[in-house]
N, C-alpha and C positions, 0 to 999 in steps of 0.2 A: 732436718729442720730448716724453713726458709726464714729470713730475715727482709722485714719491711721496716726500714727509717724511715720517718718522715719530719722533716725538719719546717717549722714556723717561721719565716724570716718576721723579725722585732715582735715576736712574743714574748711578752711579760709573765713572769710565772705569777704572778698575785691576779690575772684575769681567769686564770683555772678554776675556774671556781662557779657555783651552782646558778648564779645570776646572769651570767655572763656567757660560760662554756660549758652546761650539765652534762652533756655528753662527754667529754673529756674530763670532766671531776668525778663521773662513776666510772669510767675506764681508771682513772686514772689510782681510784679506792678499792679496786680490783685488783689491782696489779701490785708493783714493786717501784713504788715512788722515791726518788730522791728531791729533799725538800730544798737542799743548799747546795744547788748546780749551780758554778757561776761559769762566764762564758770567758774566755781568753782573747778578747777581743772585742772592743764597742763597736764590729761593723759587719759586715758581709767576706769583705777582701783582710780581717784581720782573725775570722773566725774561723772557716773551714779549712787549713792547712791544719788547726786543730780539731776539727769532722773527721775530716776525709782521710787526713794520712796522721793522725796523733802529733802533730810540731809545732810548736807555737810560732808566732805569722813571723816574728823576729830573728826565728833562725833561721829564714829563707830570703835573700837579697830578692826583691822585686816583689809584685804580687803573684797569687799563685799558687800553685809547686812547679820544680820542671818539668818539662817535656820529658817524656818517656823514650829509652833509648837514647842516642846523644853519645852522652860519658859514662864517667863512675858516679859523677853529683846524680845523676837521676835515678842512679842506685840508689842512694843512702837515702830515699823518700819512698818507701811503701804504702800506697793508699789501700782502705780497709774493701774495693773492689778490687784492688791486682790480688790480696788475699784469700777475697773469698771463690775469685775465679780460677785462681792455681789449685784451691782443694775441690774442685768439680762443679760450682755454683754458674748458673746463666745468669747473668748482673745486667741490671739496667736501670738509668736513672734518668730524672724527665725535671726539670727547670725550667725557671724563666727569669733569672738574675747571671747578667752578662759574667757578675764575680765570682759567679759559683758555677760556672759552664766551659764546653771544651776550649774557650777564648781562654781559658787561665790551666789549660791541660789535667780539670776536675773530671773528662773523659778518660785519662786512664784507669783499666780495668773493667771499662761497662762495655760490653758486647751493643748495646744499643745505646745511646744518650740522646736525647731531646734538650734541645737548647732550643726554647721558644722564644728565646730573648731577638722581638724585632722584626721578629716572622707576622703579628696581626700588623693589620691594616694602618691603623694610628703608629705603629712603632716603625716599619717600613718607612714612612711620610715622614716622624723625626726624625731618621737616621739620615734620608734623604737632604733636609733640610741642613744638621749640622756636616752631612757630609760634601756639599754639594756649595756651598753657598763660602766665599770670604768672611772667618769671624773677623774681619776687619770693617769688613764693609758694611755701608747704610744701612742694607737690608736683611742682614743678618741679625745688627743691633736693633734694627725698629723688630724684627720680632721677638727677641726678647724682653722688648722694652712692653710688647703685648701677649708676654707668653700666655697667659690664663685665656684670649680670646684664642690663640693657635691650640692650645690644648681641647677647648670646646670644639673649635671645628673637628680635630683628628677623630674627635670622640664620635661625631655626626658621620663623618666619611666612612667609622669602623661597621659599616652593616650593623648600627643596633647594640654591637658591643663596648659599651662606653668604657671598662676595664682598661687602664694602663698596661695590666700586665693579664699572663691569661688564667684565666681564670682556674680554681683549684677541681670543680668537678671539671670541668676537660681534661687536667693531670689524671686527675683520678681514670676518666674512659681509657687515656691512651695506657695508662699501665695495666689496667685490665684485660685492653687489649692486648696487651703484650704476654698477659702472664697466664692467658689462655691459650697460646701456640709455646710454651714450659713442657718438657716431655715428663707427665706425670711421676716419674721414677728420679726428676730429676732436679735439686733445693736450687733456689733462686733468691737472691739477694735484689733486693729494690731500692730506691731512695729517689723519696719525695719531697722539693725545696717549693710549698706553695706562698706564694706572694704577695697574699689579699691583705695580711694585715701592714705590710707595708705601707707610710705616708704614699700617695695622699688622702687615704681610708676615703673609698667609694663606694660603700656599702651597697649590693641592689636594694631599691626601695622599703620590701617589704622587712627587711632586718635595718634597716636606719629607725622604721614606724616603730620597733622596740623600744628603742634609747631618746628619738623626737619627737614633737611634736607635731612635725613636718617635715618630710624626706629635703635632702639639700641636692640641687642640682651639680652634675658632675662639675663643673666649673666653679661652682662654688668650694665647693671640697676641692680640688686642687686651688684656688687662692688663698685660702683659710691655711691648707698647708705649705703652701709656700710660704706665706708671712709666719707660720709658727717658726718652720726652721730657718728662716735666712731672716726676717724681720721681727722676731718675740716681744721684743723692745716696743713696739707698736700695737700687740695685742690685750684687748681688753679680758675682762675676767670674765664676763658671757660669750667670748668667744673661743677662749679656752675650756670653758666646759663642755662648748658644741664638740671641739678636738676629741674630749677626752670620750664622749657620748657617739660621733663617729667612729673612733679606733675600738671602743665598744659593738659596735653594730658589726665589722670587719669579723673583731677576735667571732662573734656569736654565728656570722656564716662559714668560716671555717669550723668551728664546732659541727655542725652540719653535715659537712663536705666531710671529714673525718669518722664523723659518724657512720656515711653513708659507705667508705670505704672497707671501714670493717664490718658492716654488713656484707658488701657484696664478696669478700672471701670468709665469713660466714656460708650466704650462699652458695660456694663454691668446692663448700666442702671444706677448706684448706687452712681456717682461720685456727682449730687446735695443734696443727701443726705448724706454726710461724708465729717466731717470736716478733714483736711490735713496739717498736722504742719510738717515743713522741718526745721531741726536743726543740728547741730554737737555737737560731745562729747567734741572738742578742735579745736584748728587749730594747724599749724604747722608751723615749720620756714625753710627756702629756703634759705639760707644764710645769713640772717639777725643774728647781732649779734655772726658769725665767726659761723654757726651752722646750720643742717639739723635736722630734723623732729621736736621732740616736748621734750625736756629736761625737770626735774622737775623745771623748772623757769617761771616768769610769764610774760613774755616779750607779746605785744599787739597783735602778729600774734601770740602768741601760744592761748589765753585768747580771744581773738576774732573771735566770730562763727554769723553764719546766724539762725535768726529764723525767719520765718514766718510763717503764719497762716490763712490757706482758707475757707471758709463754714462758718464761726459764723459772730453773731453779724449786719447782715442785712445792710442797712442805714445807721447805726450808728457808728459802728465801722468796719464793713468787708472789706473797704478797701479804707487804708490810711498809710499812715509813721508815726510810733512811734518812734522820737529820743531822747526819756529817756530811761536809764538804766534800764536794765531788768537781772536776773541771770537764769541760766539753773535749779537753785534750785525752780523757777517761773514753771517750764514744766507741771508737773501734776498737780498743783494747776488750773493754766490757761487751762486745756484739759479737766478739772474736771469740771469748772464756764463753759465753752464753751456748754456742753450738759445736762448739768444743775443735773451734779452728787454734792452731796458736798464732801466738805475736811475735814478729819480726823484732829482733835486738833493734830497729832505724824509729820504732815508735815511744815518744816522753812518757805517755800518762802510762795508767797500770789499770785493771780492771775494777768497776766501781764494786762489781761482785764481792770482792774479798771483804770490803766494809762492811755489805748487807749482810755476810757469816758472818762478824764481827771478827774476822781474822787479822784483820788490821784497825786505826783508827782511822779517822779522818780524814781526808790528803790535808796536810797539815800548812802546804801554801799554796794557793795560787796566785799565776801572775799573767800579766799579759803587757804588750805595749804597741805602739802604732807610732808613726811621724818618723818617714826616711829623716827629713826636712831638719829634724832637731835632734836626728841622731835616738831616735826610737827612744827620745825624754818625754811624751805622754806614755803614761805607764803608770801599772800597779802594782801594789802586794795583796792580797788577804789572807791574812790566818785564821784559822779555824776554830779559835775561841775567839773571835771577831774583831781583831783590831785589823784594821786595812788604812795604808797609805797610799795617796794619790797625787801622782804629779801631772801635774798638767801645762807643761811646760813653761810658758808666760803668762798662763793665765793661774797660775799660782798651783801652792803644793797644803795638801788636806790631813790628817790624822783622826783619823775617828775609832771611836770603840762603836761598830755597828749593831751591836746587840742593845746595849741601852740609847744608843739614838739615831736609828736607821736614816731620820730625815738626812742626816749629813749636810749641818745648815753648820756655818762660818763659824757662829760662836759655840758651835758643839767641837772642834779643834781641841785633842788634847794634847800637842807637841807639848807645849812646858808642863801637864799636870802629870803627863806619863812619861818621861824623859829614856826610860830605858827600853819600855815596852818600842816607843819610836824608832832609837836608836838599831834595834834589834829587827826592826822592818826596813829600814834604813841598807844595812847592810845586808840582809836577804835580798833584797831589790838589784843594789850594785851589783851581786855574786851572780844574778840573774842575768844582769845587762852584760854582763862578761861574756860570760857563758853564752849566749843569743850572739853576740860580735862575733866570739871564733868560729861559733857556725856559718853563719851568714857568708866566711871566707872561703864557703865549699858547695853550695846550693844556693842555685840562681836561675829565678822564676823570670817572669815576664815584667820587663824594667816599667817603674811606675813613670816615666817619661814619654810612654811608649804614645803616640795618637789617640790609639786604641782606647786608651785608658781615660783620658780627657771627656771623650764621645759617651763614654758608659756612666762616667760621673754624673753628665749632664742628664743623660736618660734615667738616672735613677733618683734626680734631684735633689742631688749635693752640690750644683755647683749652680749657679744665675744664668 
């Protein structure tokens, strides 16, 4: 049986849906949906250490996982490719986010890996730019002082392709390509990280003409996003419905692209034989909570993703709705139980399978957290009859019961009305951040100090 992930960066799991994604809301009615995936991480660099090798980003010092070989630490991190290539699988995976590519050692286990991140024309010209130039200096600061004009030109210089990142049907050709030189006789594990719904949503024209009135020029969609996320404070309420209406037109061309991939191993013949799990690294926020794309906070559209899951489990479980709790740290454990590889003793989550037989309940908490800086204090809890706590380090600490008020607005806070239920999230939390510390004293990734890291920040437009 082969195995095709393919992972959404900042999908929302409430765009799944018939207005927006129809192709992924019938696959998705088809299949073995879990309705309450939350993601262990509000980011790129805090989510896939919970993808790729089951750990939450906390018990790894640095971003990442380690490098392979080394020590014993890069022992004790099994990613769900060194897995599936030890029981006989050809593995390969194709990207275009520096935090989820072999710069953070997300190459181990893939006999091929595509890191696109940098290689088109416009990304080559920024790299060159922050790499090449004094950030001290005049002219380093007057272009960013005009970043949205250097953005439009890079777009003019790409031949045509005004995409920041490269585009999901190109993912799709190169994997194609790849999975046509697979020696028939022999299962292949894939994984697809496409990028399109990523800020600064560039929709090609004809899927903008869905959601607008009038398609917006690439320039404009990247200033629109940069004021969402570094300037919110500045934007009006018709310009955030353009945001919400753009990241719309994105989610609806990847539906497309998705679409068109399980077509073509359809036509390949191959498609009843390969299981299909569609998930995101995060989701994103659209204005909710005075804010564009995905902060280190853990608000419900950043923390809430789409998983589902096609090809396993027969009768029995291939398809139905799972609305218990499931975490992204659950990925390769469940892809693992699916074609009947087992799980290394080095992997946190446990397979979501056992939920969908009802052999278990719910994962009954999830937790996640980010910020070397404050001592990994942004952080969560969620429990699974829905009370979740949220700190957010100086920017204050949240309690909500998210079943009766998902918005998660200030005066929905029930510390003082539910003091034990708190209390009881309180102390899961703390056992968590313990437990994340003594790890952290034995696996060590790529230090978030490093250059490297600054330069990728900047390209992925988290930093000015």
């Amino acid at each position: 049986m082969n195995v095709l992930l393919v992972t959404v960066d900042s999908l929302r799991a409430d765009r799944v849906n018939d207005r927006v994604m129809p192709f992924a809301r019938s696959f998705a009615d088809g299949a073995l949906e879990f309705t309450d995936c939350v993601a262990n991480g509000p980011s790129t660099p805090a989510s896939f250490p919970a993808i790729h090798a089951s750990r939450h980003f906390a018990s790894i010092e640095g971003l990442g996982i380690p490098e392979a070989g080394g020590d014993d630490r890069a022992e004790s991190v099994v990613t769900l490719a060194e897995q599936f290539r030890k029981n006989g699988y050809a593995t390969a995976g194709f990207t275009d986010n520096h935090f989820a590519s072999g710069s953070y050692h997300y190459d181990r286990g893939f006999d091929l890996m595509h890191d696109a991140s940098g290689s088109a024309e416009a990304g080559k010209l920024k790299q060159f730019v922050q790499s090449n130039l004094d950030k001290d200096g005049p002219l380093f600061r007057s272009i960013e002082r005009v970043y949205n004009r250097v953005d439009a030109a890079m777009a003019t210089a790409s031949s045509g392709d005004a995409s920041e990142y490269e585009r999901a049907e190109s993912l799709n050709r190169r994997f194609l390509d790849w999975v046509d030189t697979v020696p028939e006789e022999q299962p292949w594990f894939a994984w697809l990280h496409y990028m399109d719904v990523h800020h600064p949503y560039e929709a090609p024209e004809e899927y903008q003409r869905r959601f607008l009135d009038s398609p917006r020029s690439v320039a404009d969609c990247r200033r629109l996003s940069r004021k969402g996320t570094h300037h919110p404070e500045e934007m009006t309420d018709a310009e955030w419905e353009t945001i919400r209406r753009l990241y719309d037109a994105e989610c609806a061309y990847t539906d497309d692209q998705f679409e068109a991939l399980v077509g073509a191993l359809e036509e390949r013949g191959v498609r009843e034989e390969t299981a299909v799990c569609l998930t995101a690294d995060h989701g994103e926020l659209v204005g909710e909570h005075d804010h564009a794309g995905h902060p280190p906070e853990f608000w419900e559209g950043v923390v809430r993703v789409p998983f589902v899951l096609d090809g396993v489990g027969g009768d029995e479980t291939g398809k139905q709705t799972v609305d218990g709790q499931i975490r992204l740290l659950d990925t390769a454990p469940t892809l693992a139980e699916a074609v009947g590889v087992d799980a290394p003793a080095a992997w946190q989550g446990e397979s979501a399978l056992e939920l969908a037989r009802g052999e278990v309940d719910a994962r009954e908490y999830a937790f996640g957290d980010v910020g070397r800086q404050v001592d990994y204090g942004r952080c969560y809890a969620r429990r699974a009859d829905g009370w979740k706590l949220l700190r957010h380090a100086d920017d204050g600490e949240f309690f909500f019961q998210i079943r009766e008020t998902p918005e998660e607005r200030p005066e929905d806070d029930r510390r003082e009305l539910n003091p034990a239920e708190y209390e009881a999230l309180s102390e899961a939390l703390d056992e968590h951040r313990e437990q994340m510390r003594r790890l952290r004293g034995g696996d060590v990734a790529v230090d978030e100090d490093d250059e490297m890291v600054e330069k990728h920040l900047r390209d992925l437009g988290y930093m000015e």
